[in-house]
Every structure is written in structure tokens, then in C-alpha cells.
PDB file of the backbone (N, CA, C, O) and the ligand in Angstrom, with CONECT records:
HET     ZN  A 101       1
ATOM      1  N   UNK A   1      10.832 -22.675  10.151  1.00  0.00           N
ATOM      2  CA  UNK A   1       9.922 -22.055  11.133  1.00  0.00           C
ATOM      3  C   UNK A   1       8.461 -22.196  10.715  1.00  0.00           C
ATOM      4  O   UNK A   1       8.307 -22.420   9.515  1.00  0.00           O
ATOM      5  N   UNK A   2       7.484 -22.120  11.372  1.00  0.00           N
ATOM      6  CA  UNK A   2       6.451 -22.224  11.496  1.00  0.00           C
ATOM      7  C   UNK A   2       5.697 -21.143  10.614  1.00  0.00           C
ATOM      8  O   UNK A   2       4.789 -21.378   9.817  1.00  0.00           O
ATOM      9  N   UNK A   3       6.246 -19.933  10.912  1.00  0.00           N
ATOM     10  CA  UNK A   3       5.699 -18.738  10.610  1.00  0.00           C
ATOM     11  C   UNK A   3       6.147 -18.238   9.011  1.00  0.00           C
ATOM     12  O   UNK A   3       5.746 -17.341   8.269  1.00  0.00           O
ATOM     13  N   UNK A   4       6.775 -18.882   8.942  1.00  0.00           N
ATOM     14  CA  UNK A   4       6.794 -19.228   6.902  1.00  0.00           C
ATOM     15  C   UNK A   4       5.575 -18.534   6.608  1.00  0.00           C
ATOM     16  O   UNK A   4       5.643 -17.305   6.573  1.00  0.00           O
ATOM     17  N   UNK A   5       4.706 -18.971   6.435  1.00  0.00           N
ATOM     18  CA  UNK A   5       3.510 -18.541   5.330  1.00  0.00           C
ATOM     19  C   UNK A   5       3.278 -16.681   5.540  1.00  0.00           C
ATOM     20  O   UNK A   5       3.167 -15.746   4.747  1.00  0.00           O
ATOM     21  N   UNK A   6       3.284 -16.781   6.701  1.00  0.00           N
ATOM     22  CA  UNK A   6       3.007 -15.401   7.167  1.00  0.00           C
ATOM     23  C   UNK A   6       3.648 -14.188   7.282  1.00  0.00           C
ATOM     24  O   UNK A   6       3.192 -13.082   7.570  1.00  0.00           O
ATOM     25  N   UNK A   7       5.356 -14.731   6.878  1.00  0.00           N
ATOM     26  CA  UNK A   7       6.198 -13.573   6.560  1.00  0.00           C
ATOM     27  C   UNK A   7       5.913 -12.567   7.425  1.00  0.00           C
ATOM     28  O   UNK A   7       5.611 -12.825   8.590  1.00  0.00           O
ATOM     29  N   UNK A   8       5.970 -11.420   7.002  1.00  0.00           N
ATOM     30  CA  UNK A   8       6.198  -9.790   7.792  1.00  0.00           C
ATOM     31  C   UNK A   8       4.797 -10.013   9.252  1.00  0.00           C
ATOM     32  O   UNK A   8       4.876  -9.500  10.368  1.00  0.00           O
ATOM     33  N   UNK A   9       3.742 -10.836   8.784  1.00  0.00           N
ATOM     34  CA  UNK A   9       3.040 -10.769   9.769  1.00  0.00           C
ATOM     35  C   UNK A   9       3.312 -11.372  10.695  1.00  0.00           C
ATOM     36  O   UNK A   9       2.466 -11.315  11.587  1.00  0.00           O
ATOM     37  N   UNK A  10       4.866 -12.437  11.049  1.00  0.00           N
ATOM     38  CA  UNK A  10       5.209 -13.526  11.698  1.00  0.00           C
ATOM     39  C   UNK A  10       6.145 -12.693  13.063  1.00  0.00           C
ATOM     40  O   UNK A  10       7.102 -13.203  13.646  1.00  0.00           O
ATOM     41  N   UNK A  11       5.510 -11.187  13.373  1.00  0.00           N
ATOM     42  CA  UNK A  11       5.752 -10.639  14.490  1.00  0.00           C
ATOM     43  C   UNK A  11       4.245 -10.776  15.413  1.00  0.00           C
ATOM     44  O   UNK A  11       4.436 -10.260  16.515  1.00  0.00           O
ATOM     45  N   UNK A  12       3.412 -11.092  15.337  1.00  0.00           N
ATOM     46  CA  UNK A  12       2.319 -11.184  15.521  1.00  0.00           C
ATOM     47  C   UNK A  12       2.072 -12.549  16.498  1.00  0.00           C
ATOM     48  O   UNK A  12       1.287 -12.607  17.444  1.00  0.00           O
ATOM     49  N   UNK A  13       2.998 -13.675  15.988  1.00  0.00           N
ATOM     50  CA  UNK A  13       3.364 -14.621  16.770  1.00  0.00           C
ATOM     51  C   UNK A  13       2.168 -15.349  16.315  1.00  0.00           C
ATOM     52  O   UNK A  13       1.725 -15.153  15.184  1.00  0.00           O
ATOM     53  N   UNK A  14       1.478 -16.392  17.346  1.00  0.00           N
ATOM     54  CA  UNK A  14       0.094 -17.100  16.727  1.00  0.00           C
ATOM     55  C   UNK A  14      -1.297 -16.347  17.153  1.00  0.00           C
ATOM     56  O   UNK A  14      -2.256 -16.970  17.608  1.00  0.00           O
ATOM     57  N   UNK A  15      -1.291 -15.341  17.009  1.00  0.00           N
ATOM     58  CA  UNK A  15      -2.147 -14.317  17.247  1.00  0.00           C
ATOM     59  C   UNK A  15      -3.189 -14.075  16.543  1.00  0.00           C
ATOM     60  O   UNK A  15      -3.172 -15.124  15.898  1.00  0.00           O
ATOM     61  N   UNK A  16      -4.219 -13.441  16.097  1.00  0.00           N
ATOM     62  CA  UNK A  16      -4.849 -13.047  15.237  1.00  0.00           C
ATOM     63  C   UNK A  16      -5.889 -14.441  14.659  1.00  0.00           C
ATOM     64  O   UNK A  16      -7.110 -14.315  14.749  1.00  0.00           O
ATOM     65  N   UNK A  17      -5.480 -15.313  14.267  1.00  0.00           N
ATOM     66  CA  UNK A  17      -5.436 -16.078  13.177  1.00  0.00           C
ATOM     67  C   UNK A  17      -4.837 -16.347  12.029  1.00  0.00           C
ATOM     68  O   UNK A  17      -3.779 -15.757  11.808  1.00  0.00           O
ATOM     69  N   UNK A  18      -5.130 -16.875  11.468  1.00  0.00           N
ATOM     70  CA  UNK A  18      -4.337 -17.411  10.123  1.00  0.00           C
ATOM     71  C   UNK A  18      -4.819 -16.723   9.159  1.00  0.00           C
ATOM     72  O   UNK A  18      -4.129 -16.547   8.156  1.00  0.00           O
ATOM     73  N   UNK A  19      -5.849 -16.295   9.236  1.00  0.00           N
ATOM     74  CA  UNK A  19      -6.499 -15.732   7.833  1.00  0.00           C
ATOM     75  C   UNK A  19      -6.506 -14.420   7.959  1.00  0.00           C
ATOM     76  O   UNK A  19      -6.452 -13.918   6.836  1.00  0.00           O
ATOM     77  N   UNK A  20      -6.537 -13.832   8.580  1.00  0.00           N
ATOM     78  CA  UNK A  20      -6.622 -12.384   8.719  1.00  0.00           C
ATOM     79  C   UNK A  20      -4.819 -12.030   9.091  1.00  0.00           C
ATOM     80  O   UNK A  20      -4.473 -10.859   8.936  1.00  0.00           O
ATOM     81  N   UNK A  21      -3.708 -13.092   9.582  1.00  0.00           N
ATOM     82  CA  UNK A  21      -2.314 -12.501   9.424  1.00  0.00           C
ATOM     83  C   UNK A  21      -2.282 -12.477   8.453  1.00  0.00           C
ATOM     84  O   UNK A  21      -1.895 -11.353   8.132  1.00  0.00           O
ATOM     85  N   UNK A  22      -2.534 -13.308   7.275  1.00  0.00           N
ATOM     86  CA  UNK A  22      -2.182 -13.642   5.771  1.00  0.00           C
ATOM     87  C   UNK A  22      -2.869 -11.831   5.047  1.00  0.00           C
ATOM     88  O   UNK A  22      -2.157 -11.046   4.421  1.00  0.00           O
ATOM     89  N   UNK A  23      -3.700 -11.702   5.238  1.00  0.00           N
ATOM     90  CA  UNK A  23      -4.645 -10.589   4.508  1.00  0.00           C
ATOM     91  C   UNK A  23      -3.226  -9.237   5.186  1.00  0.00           C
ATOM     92  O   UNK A  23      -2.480  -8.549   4.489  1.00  0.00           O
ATOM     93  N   UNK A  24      -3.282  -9.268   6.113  1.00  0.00           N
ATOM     94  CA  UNK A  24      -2.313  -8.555   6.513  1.00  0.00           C
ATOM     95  C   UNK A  24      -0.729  -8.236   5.862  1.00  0.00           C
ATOM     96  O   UNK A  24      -0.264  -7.134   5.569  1.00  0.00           O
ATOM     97  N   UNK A  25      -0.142  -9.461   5.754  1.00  0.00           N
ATOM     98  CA  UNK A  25       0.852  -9.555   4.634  1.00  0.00           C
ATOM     99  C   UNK A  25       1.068  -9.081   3.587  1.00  0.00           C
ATOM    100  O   UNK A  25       2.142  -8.623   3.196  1.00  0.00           O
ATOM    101  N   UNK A  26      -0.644  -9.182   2.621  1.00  0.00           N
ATOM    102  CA  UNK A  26      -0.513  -8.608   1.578  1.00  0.00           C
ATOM    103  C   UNK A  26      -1.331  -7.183   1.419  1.00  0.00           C
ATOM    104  O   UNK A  26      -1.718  -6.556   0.432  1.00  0.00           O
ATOM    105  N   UNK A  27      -1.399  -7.009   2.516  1.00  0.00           N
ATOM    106  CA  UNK A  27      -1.542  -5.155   2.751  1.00  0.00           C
ATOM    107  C   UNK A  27      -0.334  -4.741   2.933  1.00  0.00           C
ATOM    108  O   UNK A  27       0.082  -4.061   1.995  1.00  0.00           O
ATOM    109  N   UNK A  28       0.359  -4.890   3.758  1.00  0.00           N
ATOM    110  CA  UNK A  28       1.453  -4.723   3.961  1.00  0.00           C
ATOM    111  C   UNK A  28       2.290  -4.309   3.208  1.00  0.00           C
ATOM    112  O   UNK A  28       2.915  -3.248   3.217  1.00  0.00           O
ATOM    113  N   UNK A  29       2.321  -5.524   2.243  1.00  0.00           N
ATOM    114  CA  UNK A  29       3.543  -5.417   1.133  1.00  0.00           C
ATOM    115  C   UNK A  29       2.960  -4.401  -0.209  1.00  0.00           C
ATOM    116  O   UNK A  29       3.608  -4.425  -1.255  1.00  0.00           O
ATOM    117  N   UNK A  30       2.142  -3.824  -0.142  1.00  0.00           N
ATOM    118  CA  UNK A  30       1.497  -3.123  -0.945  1.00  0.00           C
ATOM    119  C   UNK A  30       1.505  -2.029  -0.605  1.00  0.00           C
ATOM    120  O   UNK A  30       1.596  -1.258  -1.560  1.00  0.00           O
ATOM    121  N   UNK A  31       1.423  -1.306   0.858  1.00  0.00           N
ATOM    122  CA  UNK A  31       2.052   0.007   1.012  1.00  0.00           C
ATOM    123  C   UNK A  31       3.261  -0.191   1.433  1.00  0.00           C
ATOM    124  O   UNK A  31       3.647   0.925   1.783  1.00  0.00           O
ATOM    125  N   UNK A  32       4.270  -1.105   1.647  1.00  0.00           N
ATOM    126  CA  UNK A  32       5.267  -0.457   1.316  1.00  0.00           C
ATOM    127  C   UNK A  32       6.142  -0.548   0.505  1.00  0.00           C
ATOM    128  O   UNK A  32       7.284  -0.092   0.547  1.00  0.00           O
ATOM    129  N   UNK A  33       5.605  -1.181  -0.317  1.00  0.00           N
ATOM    130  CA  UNK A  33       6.330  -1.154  -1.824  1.00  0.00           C
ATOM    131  C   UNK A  33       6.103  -0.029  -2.618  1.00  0.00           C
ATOM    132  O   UNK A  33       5.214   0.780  -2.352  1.00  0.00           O
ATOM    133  N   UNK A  34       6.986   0.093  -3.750  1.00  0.00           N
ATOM    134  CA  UNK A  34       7.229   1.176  -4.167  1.00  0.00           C
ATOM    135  C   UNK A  34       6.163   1.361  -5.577  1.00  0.00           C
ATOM    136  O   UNK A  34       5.749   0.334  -6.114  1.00  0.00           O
ATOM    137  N   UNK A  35       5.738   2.791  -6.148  1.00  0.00           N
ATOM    138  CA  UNK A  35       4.843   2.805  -6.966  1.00  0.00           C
ATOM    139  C   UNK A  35       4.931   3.655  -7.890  1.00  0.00           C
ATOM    140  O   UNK A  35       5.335   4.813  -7.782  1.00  0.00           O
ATOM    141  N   UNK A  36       4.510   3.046  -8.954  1.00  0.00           N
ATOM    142  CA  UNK A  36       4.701   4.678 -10.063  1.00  0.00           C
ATOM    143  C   UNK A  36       3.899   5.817  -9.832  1.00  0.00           C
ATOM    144  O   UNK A  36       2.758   5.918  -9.381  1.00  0.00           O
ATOM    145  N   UNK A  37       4.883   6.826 -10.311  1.00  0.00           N
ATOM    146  CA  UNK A  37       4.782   7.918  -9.839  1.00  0.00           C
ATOM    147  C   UNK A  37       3.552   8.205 -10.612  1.00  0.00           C
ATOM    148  O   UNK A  37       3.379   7.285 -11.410  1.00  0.00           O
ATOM    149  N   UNK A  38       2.558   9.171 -10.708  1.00  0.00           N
ATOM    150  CA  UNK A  38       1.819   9.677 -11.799  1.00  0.00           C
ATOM    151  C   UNK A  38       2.433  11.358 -12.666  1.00  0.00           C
ATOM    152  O   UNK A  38       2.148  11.820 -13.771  1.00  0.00           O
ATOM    153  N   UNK A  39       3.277  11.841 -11.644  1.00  0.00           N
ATOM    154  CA  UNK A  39       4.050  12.648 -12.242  1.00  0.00           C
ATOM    155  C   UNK A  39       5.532  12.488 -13.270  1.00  0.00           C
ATOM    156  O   UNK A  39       5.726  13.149 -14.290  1.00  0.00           O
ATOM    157  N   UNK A  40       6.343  11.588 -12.780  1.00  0.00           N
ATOM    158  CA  UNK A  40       7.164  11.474 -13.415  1.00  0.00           C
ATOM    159  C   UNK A  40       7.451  10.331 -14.458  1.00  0.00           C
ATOM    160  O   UNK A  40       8.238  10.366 -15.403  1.00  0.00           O
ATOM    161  N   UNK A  41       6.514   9.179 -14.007  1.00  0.00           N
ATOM    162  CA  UNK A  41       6.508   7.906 -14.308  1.00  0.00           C
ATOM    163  C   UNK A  41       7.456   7.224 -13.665  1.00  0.00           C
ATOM    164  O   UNK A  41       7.478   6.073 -14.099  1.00  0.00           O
ATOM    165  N   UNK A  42       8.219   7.395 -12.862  1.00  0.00           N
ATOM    166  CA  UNK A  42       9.300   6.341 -12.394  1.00  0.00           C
ATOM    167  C   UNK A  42       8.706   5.619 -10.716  1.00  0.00           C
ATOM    168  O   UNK A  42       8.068   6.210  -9.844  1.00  0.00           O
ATOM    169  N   UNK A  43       9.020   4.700 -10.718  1.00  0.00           N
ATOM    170  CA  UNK A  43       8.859   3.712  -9.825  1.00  0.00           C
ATOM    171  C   UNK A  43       9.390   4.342  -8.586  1.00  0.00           C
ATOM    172  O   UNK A  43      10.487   4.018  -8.131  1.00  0.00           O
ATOM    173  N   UNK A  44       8.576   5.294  -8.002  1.00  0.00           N
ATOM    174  CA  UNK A  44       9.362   6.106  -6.822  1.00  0.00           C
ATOM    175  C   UNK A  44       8.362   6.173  -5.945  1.00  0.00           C
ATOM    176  O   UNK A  44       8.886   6.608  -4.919  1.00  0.00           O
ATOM    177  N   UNK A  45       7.083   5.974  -5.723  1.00  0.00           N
ATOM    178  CA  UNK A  45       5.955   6.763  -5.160  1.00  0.00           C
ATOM    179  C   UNK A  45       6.227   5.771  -3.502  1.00  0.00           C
ATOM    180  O   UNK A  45       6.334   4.548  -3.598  1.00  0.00           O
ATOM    181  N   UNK A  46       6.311   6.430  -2.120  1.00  0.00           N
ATOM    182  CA  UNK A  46       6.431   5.890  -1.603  1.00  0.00           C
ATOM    183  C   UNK A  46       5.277   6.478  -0.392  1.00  0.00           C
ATOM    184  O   UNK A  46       5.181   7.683  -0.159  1.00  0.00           O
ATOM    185  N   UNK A  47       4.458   5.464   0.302  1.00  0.00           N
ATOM    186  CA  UNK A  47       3.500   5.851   1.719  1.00  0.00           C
ATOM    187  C   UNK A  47       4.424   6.948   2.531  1.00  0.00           C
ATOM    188  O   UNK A  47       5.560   6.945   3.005  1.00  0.00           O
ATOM    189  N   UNK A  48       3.921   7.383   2.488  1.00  0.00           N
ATOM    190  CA  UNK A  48       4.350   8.346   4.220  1.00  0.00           C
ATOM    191  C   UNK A  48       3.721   8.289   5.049  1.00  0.00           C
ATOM    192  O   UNK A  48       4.203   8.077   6.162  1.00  0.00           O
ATOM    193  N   UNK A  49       2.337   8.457   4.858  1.00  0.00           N
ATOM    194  CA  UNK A  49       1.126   7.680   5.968  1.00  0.00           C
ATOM    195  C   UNK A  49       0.239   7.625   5.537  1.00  0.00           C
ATOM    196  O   UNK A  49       0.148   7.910   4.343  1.00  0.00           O
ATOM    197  N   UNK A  50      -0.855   7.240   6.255  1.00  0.00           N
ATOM    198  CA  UNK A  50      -2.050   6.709   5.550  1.00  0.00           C
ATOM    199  C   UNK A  50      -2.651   8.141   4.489  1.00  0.00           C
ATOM    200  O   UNK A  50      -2.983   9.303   4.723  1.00  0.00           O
ATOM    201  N   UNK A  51      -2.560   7.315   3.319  1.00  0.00           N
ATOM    202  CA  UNK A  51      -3.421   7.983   2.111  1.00  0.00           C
ATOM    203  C   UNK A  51      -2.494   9.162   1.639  1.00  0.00           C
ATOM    204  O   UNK A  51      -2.811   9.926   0.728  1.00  0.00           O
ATOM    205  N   UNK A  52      -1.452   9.228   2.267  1.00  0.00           N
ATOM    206  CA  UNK A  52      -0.296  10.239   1.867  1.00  0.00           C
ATOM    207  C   UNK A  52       0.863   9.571   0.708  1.00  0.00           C
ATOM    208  O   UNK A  52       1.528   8.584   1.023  1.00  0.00           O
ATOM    209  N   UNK A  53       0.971  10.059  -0.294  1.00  0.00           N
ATOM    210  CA  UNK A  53       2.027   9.658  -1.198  1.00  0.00           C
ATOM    211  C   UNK A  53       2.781  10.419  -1.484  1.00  0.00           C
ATOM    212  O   UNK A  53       2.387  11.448  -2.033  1.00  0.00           O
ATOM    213  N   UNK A  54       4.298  10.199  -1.204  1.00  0.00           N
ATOM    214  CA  UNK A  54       5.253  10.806  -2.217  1.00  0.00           C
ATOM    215  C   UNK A  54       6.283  10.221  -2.540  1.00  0.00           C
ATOM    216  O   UNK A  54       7.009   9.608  -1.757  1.00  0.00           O
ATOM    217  N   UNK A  55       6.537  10.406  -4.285  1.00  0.00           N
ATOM    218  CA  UNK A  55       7.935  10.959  -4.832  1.00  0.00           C
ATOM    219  C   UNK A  55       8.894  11.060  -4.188  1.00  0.00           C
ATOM    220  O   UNK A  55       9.218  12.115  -3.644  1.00  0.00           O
ATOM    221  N   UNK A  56       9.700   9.728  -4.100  1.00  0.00           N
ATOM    222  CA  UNK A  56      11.044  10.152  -3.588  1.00  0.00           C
ATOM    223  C   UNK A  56      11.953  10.793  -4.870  1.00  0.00           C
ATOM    224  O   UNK A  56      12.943  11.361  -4.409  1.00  0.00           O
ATOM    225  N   UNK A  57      11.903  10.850  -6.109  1.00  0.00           N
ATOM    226  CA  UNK A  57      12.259  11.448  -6.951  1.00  0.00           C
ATOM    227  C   UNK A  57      11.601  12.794  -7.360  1.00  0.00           C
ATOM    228  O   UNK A  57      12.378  13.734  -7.190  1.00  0.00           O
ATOM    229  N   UNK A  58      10.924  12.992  -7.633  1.00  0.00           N
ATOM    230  CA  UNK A  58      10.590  14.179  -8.071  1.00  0.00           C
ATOM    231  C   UNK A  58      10.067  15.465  -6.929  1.00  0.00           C
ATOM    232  O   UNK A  58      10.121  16.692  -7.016  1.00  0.00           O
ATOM    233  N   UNK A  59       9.584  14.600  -5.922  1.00  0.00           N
ATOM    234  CA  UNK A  59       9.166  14.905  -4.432  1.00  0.00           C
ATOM    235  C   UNK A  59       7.659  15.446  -4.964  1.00  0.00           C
ATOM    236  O   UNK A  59       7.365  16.641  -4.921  1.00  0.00           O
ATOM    237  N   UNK A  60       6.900  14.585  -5.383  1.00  0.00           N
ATOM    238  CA  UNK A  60       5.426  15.082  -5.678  1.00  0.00           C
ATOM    239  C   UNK A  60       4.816  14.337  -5.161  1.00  0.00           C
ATOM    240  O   UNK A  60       4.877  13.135  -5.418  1.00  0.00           O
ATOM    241  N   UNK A  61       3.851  14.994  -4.049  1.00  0.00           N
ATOM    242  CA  UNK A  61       3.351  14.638  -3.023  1.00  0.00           C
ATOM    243  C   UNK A  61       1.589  14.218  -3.677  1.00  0.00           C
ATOM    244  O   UNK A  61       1.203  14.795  -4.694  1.00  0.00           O
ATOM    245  N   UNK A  62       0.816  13.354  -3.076  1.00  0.00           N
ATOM    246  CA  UNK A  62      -0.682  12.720  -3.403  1.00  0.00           C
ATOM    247  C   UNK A  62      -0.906  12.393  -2.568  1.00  0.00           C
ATOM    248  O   UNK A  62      -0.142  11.982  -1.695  1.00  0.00           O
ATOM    249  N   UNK A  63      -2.856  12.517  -2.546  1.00  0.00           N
ATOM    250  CA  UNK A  63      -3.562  11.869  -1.827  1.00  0.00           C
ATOM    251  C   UNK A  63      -3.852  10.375  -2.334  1.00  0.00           C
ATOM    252  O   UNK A  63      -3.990  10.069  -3.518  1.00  0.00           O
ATOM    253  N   UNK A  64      -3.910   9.660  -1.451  1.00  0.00           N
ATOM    254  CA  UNK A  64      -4.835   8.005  -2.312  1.00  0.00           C
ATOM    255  C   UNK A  64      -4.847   7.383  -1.228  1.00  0.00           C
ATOM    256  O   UNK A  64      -4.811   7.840  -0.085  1.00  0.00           O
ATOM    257  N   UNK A  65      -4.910   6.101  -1.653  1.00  0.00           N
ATOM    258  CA  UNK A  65      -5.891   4.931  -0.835  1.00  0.00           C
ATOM    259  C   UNK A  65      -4.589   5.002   0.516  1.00  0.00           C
ATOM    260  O   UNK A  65      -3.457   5.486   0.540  1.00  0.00           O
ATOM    261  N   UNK A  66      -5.430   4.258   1.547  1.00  0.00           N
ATOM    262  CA  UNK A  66      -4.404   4.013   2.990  1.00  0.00           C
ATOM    263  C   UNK A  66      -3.132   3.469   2.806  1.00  0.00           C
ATOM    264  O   UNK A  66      -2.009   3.744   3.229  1.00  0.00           O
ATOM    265  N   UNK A  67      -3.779   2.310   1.788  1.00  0.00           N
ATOM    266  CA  UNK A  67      -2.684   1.465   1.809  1.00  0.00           C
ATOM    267  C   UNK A  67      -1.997   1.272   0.481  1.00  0.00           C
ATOM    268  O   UNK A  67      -0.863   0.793   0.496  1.00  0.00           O
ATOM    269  N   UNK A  68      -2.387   1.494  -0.313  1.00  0.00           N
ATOM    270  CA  UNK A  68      -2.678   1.644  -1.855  1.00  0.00           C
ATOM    271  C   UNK A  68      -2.232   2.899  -2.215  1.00  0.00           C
ATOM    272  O   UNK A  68      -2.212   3.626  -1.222  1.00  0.00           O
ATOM    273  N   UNK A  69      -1.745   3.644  -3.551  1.00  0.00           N
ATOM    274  CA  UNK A  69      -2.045   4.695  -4.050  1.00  0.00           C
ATOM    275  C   UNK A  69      -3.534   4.639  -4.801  1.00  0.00           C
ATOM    276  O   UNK A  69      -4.479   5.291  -4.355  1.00  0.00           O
ATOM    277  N   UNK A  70      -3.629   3.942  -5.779  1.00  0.00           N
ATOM    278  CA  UNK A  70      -4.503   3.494  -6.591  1.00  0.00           C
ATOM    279  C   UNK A  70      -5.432   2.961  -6.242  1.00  0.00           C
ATOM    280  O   UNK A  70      -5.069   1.785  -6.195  1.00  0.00           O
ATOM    281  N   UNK A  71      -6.897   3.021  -5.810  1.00  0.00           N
ATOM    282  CA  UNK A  71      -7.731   2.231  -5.421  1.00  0.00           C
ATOM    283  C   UNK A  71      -8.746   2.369  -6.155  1.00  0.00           C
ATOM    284  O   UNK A  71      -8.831   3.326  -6.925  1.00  0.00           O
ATOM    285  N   UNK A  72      -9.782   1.360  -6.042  1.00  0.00           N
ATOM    286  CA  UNK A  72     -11.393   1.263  -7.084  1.00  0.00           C
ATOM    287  C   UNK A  72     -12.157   1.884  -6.236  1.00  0.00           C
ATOM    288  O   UNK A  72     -13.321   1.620  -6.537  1.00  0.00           O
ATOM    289  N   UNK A  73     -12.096   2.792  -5.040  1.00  0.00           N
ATOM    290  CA  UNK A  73     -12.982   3.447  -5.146  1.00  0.00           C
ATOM    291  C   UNK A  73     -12.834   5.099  -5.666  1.00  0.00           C
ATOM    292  O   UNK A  73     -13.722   5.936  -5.826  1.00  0.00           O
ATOM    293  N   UNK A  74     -10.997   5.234  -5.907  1.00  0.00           N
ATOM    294  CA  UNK A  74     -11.167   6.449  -6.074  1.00  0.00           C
ATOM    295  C   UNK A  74     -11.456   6.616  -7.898  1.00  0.00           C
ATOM    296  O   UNK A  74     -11.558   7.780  -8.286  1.00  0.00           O
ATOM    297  N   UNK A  75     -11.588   5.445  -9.021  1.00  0.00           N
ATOM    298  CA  UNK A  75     -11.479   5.276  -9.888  1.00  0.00           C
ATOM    299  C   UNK A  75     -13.302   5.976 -10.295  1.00  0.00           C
ATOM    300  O   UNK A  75     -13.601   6.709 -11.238  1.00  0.00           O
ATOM    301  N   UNK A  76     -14.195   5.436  -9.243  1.00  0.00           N
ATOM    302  CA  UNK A  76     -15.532   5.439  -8.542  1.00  0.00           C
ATOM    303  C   UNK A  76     -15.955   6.810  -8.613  1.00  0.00           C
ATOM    304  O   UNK A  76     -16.947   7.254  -9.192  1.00  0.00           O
ATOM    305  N   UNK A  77     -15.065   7.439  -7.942  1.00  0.00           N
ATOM    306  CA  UNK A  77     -15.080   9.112  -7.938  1.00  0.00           C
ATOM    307  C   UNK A  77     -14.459   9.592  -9.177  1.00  0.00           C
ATOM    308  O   UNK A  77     -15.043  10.016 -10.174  1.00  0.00           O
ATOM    309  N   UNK A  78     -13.582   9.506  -9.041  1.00  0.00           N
ATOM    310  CA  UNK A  78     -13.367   9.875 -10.654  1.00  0.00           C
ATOM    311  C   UNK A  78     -13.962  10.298 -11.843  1.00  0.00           C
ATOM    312  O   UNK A  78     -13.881  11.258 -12.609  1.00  0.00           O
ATOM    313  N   UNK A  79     -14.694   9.081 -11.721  1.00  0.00           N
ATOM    314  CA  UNK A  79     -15.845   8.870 -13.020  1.00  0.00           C
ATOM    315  C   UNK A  79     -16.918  10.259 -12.912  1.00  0.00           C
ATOM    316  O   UNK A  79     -17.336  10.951 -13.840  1.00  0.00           O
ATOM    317  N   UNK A  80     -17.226  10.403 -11.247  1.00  0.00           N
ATOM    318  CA  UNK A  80     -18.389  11.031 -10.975  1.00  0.00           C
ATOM    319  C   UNK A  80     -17.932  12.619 -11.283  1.00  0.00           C
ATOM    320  O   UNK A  80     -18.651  13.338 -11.976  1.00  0.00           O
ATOM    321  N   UNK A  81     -16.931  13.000 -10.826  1.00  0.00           N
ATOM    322  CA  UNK A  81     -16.323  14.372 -11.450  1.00  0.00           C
ATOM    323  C   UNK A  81     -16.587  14.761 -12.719  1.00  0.00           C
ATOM    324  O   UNK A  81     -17.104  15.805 -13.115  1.00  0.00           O
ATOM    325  N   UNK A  82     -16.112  13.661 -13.426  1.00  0.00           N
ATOM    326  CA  UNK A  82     -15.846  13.902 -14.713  1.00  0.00           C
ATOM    327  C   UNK A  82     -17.656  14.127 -15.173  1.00  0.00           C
ATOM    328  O   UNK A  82     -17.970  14.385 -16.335  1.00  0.00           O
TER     329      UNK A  82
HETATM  330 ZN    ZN A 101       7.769  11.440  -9.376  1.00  0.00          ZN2+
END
């Protein structure tokens, strides 16, 4: 198929463009893949919605990035707290 490169974005059909389905893909696969926890350490942390995280193991719920748990700007803030 055609739509090879574009994987999960290959519902989109020839839409968008090429460069911005691709960017899409790998947003994609980044919230919904799974993430370590910061509470338990185990590979559980899952989106619920934007900037919402939780623990399917331990059920410990976080704020963070949309798509991301972890992002450079909250690393940004961070700093500034401290
Ligand atoms: Zn956990």
C-alpha cells in the first residue's frame, strides 16, 4: 500500500500532506504508548486526555505535556520553582 510510511496516520487518506501526516504519527505513538510511572517506576503511565496521566498500576494520576508526560517545557518550570 501506498500509505506505508504513514502508518496510524494512513486514516487520513492523501490528505493533509506528507509532512505534517508523518509529524502526526510520531505524536501519536508517543501518547499512546506507555510510560514510566514517576511513582512506582513501572512502565504503566497511560494518556487519558490531554495533559492527564495515569497509572494503570498503581492508579497515580499527573498532570504533563498533551501528548507527552515529560516535556522541555515543564523541565523549564521546574527549574524556575526551584
Ligand atoms: Zn505507578
Amino acid at each position: 500500500m501506498a500509505t506505508k510510511k504513514t502508518d496510524i496516520a494512513a486514516r487520513f487518506g492523501a490528505r493533509y500532506g506528507l509532512k505534517i501526516r508523518r509529524l502526526i504519527v510520531s505524536i501519536e505513538k508517543q501518547s499512546r504508548a506507555k510510560h514510566v510511572c514517576p511513582n512506582c517506576f513501572k512502565k504503566a503511565l497511560k494518556r487519558q486526555a490531554a495533559g492527564i496521566w495515569v497509572c494503570k498500576r498503581c492508579g497515580y494520576k499527573m498532570a504533563g505535556g498533551a501528548y507527552s508526560p515529560f516535556t522541555d517545557a515543564q523541565k523549564i518550570i521546574q527549574k524556575m520553582v526551584k
